[in-house]
C-alpha positions as CSV (number, residue, x, y, z in Angstrom):
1,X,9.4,29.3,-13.1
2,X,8.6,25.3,-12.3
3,X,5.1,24.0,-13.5
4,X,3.3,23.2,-10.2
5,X,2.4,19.8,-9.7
6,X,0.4,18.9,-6.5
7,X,1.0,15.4,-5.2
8,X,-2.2,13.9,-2.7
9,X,-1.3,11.4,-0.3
10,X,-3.7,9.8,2.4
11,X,-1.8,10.5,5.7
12,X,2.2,11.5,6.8
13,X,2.1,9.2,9.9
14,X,2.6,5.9,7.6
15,X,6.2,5.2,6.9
16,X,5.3,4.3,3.3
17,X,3.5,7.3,2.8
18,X,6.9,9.3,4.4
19,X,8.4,7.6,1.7
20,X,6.4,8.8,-1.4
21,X,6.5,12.3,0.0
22,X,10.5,12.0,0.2
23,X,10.5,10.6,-2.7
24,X,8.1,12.9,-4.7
25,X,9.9,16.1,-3.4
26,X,13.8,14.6,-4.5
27,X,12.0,13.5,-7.8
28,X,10.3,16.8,-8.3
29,X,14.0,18.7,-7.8
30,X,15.6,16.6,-10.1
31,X,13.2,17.4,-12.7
32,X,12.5,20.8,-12.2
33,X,8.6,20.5,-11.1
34,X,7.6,22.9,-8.1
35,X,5.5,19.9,-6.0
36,X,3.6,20.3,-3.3
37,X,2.6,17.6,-1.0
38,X,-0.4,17.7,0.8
39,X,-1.9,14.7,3.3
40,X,-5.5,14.1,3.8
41,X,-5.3,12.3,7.3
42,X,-7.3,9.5,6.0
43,X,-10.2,11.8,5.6
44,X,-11.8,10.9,2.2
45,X,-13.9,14.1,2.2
46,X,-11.1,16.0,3.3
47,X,-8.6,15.0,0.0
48,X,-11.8,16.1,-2.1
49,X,-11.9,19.0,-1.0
50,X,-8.1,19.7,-0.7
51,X,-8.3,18.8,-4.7
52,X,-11.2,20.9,-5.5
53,X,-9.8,24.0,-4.0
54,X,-6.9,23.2,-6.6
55,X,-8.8,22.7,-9.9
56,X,-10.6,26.1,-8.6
57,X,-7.7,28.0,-7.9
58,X,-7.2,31.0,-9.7
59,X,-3.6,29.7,-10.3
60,X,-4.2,25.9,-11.1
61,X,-1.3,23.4,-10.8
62,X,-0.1,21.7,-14.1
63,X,-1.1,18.8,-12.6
64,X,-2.2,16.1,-10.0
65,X,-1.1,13.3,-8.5
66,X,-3.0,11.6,-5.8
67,X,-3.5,8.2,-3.8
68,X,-6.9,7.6,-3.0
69,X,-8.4,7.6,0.7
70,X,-11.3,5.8,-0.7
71,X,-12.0,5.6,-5.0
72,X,-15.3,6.7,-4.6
73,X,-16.0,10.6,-5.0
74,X,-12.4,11.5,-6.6
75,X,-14.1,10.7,-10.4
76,X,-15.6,13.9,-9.7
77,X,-12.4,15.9,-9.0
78,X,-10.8,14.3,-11.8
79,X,-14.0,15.1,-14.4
80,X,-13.2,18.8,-13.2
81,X,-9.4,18.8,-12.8
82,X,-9.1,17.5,-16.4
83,X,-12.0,19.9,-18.0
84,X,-9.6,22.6,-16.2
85,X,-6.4,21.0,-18.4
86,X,-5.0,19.6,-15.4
87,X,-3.0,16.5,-16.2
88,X,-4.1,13.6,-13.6
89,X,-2.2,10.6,-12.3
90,X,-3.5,8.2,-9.9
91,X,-1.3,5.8,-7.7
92,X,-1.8,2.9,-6.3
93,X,-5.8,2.2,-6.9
94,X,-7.6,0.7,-9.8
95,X,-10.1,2.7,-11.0
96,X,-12.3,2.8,-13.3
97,X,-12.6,6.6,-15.0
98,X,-9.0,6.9,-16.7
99,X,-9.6,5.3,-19.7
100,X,-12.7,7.3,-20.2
101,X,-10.7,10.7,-19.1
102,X,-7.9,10.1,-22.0
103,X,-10.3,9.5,-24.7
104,X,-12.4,12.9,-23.7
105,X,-8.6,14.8,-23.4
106,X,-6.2,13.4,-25.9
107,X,-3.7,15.4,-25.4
108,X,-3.6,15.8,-21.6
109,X,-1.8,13.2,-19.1
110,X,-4.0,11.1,-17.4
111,X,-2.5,7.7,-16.2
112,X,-2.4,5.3,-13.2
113,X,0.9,4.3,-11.8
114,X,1.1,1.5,-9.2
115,X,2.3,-2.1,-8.4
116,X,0.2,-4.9,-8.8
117,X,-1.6,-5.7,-5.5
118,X,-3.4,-8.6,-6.3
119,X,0.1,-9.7,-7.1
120,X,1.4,-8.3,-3.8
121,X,-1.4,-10.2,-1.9
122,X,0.2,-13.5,-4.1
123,X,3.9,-12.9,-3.3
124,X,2.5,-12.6,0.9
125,X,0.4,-15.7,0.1
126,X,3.1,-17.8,-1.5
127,X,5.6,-16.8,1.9
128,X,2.8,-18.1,4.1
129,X,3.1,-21.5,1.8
130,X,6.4,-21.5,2.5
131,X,6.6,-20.4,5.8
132,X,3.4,-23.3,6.6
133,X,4.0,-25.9,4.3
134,X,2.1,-28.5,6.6
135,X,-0.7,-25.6,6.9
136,X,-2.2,-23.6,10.0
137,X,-3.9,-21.0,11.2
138,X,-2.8,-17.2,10.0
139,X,-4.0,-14.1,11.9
140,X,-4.6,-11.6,8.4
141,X,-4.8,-7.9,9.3
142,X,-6.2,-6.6,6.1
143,X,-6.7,-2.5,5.1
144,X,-10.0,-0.8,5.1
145,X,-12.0,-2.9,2.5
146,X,-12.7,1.1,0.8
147,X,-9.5,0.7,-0.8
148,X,-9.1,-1.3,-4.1
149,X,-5.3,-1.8,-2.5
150,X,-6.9,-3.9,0.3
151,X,-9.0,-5.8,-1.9
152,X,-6.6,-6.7,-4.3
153,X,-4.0,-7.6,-1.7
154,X,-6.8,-9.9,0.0
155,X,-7.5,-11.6,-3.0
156,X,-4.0,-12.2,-4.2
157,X,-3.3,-14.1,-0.8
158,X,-6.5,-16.3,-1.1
159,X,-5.3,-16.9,-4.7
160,X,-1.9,-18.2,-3.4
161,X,-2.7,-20.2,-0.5
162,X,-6.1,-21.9,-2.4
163,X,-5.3,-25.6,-2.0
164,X,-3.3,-25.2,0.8
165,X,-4.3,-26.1,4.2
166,X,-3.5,-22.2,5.7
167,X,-7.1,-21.0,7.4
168,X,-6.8,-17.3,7.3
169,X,-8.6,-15.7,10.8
170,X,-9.3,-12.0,9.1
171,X,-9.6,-8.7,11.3
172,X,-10.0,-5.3,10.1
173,X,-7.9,-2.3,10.4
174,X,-7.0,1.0,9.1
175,X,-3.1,1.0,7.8
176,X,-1.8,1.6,11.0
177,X,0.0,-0.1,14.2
178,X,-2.5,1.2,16.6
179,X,-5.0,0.5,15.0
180,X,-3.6,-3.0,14.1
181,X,-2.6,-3.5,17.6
182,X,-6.0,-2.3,18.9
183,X,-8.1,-4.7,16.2
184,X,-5.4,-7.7,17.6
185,X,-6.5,-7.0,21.0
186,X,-10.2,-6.8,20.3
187,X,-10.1,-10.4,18.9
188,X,-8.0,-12.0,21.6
189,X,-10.5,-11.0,24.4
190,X,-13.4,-12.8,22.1
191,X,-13.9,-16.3,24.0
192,X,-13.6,-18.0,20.5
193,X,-10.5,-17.3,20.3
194,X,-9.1,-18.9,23.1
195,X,-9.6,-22.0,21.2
196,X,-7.1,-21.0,18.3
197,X,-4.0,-21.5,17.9
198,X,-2.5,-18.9,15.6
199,X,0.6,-20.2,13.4
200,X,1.4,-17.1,11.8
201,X,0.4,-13.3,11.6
202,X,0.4,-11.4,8.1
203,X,-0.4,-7.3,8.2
204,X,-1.6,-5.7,5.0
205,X,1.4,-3.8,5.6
206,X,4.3,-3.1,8.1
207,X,3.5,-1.1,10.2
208,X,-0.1,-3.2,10.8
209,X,2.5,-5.6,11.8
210,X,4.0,-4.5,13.8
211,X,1.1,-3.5,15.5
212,X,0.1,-6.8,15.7
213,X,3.3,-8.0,16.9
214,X,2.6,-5.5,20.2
215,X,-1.0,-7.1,20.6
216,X,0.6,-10.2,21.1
217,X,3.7,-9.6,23.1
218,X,2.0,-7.7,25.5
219,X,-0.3,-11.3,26.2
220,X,1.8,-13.5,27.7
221,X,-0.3,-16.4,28.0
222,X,-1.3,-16.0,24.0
223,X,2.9,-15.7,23.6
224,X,3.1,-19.4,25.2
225,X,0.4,-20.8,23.7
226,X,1.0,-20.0,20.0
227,X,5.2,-19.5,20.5
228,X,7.8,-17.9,18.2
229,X,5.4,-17.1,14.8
230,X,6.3,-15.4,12.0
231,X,5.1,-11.9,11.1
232,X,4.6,-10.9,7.7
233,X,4.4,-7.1,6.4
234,X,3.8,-5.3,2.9
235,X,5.5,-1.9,2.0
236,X,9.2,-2.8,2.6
237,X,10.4,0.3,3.1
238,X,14.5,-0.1,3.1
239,X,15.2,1.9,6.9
240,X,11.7,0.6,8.2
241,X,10.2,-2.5,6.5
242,X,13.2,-4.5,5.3
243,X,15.0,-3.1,8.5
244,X,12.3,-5.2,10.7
245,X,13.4,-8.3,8.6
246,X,17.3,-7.5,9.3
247,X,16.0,-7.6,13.1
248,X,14.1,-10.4,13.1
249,X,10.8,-8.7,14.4
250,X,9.0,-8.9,11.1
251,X,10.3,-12.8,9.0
252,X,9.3,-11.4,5.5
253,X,7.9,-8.5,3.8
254,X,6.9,-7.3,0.6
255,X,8.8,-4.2,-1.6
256,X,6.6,-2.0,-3.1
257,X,9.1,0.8,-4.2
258,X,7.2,4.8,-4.4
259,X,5.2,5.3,-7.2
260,X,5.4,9.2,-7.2
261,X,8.9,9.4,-8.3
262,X,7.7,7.4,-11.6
263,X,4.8,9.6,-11.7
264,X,6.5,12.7,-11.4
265,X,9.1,11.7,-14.4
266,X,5.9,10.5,-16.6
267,X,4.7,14.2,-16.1
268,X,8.1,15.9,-17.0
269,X,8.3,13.6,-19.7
270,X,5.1,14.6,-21.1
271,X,5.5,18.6,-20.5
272,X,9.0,18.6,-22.3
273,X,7.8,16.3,-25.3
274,X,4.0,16.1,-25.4
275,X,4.5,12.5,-25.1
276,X,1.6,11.1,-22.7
277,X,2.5,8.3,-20.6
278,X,0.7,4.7,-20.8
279,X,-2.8,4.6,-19.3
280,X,-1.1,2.3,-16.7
281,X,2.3,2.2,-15.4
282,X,3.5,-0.5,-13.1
283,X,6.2,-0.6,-10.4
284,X,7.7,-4.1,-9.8
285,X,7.1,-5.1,-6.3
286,X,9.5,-8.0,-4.9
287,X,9.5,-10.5,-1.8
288,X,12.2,-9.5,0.9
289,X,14.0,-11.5,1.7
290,X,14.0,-13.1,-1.9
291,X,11.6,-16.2,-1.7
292,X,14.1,-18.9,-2.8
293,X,16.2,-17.7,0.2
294,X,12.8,-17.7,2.5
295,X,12.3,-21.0,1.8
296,X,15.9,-21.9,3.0
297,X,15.9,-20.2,5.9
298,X,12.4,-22.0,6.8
299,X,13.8,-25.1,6.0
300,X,16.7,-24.5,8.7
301,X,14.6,-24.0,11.4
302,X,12.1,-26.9,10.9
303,X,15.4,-29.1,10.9
């Protein structure tokens, strides 16, 4: 029989999340883990409590893998998870509790895989240079601020386009075209706006958007005033993401490959020789299309 390994996700609706599920259920078959995937519909108190009925199951998994919701409260589950001897692998948040967890358990798995966001937020910064070389206005639909992946993205932008004369307009949304879409439309009926003209629109990640992209086609006198601007996306998901680039409805995105698949393999690693994985392991993330090519391509149409 497979050791059970439970992998925690934040919702199934988000393509990238499809992704890490997909990915996390092929990984698991290939190295004989029995996973189970479970989705917290953006509920923070609903993952905790998803993960504590785990760690107090009468038959626990071998281990857990989980995205945060929101960082705070899962500290807990981990204390408890790992007291249990459940191994415990966090993805794609920087926390603050794993170093602490390895040195009380030195034997058991307890790691953080992810990419760099802050570096994610520079690689979207540096195609907004590119893309706005003489400066503008960007519309920036950030995450909610709960998650460290929304903080570190924000910062990583600001980082890249420091010195430039880009003026990011930032509105607040929750990892999702509707809500991206709704957040879009909420600032264009503010008088204040009607006074900007936007030069580009970057989402936190695709699918914000392309939720984005619907706020503003559906107002056509915003469409003539600001004309053809570039959208920007994170996630870069090859049918979904870098497909919206292939169309021309998105001009660049970011690739941030699944992190569960590595995850997974650092646990089957660990189970078959005892040899614990890093405290953090990182995925490479990329710019699609490739930035040197970006930069042609914007040069061609300013010509």
């Amino acid at each position: 029989m497979n050791e059970k390994v439970v992998v925690s996700l934040p919702e199934k609706d988000n393509e990238y999340q499809v992704l890490q599920a997909s990915d996390a259920r092929t990984t698991g078959a290939r190295v004989k883990l029995d996973v189970e995937v479970v989705f917290a519909e953006m509920s923070a108190v609903l993952q905790i409590q998803q993960l504590f009925k785990y760690v107090h199951a009468s038959q626990r998994p071998t281990a857990i893998i989980v995205e945060p919701v929101a960082a705070d409260g899962l500290d807990r589950v981990a204390q408890k998870a790992t007291a249990a001897g459940i191994a415990w692998g966090i993805l794609n948040s920087t926390v603050g509790y794993v170093e602490e967890l390895r040195r009380q358990h030195p034997n058991l798995a307890v790691f953080a895989v992810g990419s760099d966001q802050v570096e994610i937020g520079r690689i979207q910064g540096r195609q907004m240079r590119t893309l706005l070389p003489s400066g503008g206005t960007a519309l920036y639909i950030q995450g909610p601020l709960a998650t460290s992946a929304a903080r570190e993205r924000l910062q990583g932008m600001l980082e890249a386009i420091a010195g430039s004369k880009i003026h990011p307009v930032v509105l607040d949304a929750q990892w999702s075209e509707d809500s991206a879409e709704a957040a879009v439309r909420q600032w264009l009926r503010l008088k204040t706006s009607e006074s900007v003209r936007v030069d580009l629109v970057a989402g936190q990640d695709d699918s914000m958007a392309r939720g984005a992209r619907r706020a503003v086609e559906a107002a056509a006198e915003v469409q003539k005033r600001w004309g053809d601007v570039p959208f920007l996306g994170i996630d870069g998901v090859p049918d979904v993401g870098q497909e919206l680039v292939r169309s021309g409805q998105l001009t660049a995105t970011v690739v941030m490959p699944s992190n569960t698949g590595p995850a997974l393999e650092a646990i089957a690693t660990w189970l078959k020789s005892r040899v614990l994985p890093g405290a953090s392991v990182r995925v490479p993330v990329r710019s699609h299309p490739e930035e040197g090519e970006l930069a042609r391509k914007a040069a061609a149409r300013r010509r």
